[in-house]
N, C-alpha and C positions, 0 to 999 in steps of 0.2 A: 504494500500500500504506500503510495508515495504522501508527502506530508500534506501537500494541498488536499486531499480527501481525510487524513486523520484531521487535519482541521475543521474543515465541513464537517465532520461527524461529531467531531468535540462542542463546535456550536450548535447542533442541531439538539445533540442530546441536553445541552445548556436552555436551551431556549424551550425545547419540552419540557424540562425539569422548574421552571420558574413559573409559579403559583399567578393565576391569573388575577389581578386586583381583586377584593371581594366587593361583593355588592354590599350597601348597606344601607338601613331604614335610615330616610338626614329625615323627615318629618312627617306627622300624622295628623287627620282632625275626619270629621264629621259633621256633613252638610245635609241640607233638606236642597233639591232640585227641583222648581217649582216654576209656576206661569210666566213667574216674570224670565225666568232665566234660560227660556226655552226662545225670546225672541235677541238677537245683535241689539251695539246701540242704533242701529240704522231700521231699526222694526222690522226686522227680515227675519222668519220664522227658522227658528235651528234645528235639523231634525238627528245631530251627531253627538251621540251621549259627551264625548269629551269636548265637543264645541260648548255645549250645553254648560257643563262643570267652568267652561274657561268664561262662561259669560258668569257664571255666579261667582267667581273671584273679582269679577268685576265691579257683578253689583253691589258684592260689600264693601272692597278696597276704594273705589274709585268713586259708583255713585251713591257707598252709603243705601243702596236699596235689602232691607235685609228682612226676610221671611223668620215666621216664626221660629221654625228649627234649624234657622242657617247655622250653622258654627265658622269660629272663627279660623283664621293661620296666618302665622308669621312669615309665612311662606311666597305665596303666590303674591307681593305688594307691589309689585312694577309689570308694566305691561309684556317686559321681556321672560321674565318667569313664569307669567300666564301662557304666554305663545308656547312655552316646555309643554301644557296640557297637551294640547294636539299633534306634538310633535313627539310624544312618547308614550301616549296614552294605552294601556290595555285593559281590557274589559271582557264581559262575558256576554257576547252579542247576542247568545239566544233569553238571558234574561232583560236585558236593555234592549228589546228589538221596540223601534219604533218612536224611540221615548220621545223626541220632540211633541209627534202625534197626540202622545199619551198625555206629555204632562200640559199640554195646551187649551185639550179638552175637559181639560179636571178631572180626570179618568184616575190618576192618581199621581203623587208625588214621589220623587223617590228619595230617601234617606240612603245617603252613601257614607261609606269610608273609603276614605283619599290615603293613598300611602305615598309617598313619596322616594323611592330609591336609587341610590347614586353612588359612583365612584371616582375617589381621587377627589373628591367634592362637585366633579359633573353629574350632573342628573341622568340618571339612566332609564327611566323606566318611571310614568306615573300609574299606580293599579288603583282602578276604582273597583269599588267592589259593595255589596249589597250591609246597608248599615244597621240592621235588626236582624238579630238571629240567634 
C-alpha cells in the first residue's frame, strides 16, 4: 500500500470515527393556534400548519394579538427566527391535515407544543406536535 492511500484511509477512518454534533432541545413552550393566526398580516388565509405557528409568533411578538391559550417564548422575537418556523418545521401531517380550513371555521383550535432543536447553536429542526395528551 503506498502512503497516499494509508493516508486516505487514516482520514477516512478519522472522519467516521468523529461523533456527529448532537442535536439538542435550545427551547420549549405551548400555544393555542386559533382564527386569528390562520390568516398573514396581508389577510391572506394560511392553510400551512407551520405558516400558521409562524403567524402566531407574530401575533404575540409583534402585534400583541394574543388568544386565550396562546403561551409565550423567548424565542421566536424577531422576524428572522420566525422565518426558522417554515424553514425547519416538522409535523404530523395526517393529524394537522387541513388546519388553516379547520381552524378558520371554528371547527377547532389546536393546542401545540413547539420544541425547538439545534446544533452548534443553529437551529435544526422546529417539531410541533399535538399539546394535550
Amino acid at each position: 500500500m503506498t502512503i497516499h492511500k494509508i493516508l486516505a484511509v487514516c482520514s477516512l477512518a478519522a472522519w467516521i470515527s468523529t461523533p456527529a454534533s448532537a442535536e439538542s432541545l435550545m427551547h420549549d413552550f405551548y400555544t393555542s393556534l386559533g382564527p386569528a393566526d390562520a390568516y398573514n398580516s396581508r389577510a391572506q388565509p394560511l392553510d400551512n400548519i407551520c405558516a400558521i405557528l409562524q403567524q402566531d409568533r407574530a401575533n404575540w411578538h409583534k402585534f400583541g394579538k394574543r388568544e386565550q391559550f396562546d403561551g409565550g417564548d423567548f424565542f421566536f422575537t424577531t422576524p428572522a427566527r420566525r422565518a426558522l418556523i417554515t424553514q425547519t418545521c416538522q409535523y404530523d401531517a395526517s393529524y394537522y391535515a387541513q388546519p388553516g380550513e379547520r381552524i378558520r371555521s371554528g371547527v377547532r383550535n389546536f393546542y401545540v407544543y413547539v420544541r425547538v432543536f439545534g446544533s452548534g447553536g443553529a437551529v435544526t429542526r422546529v417539531l410541533i406536535s399535538e399539546g394535550a395528551g
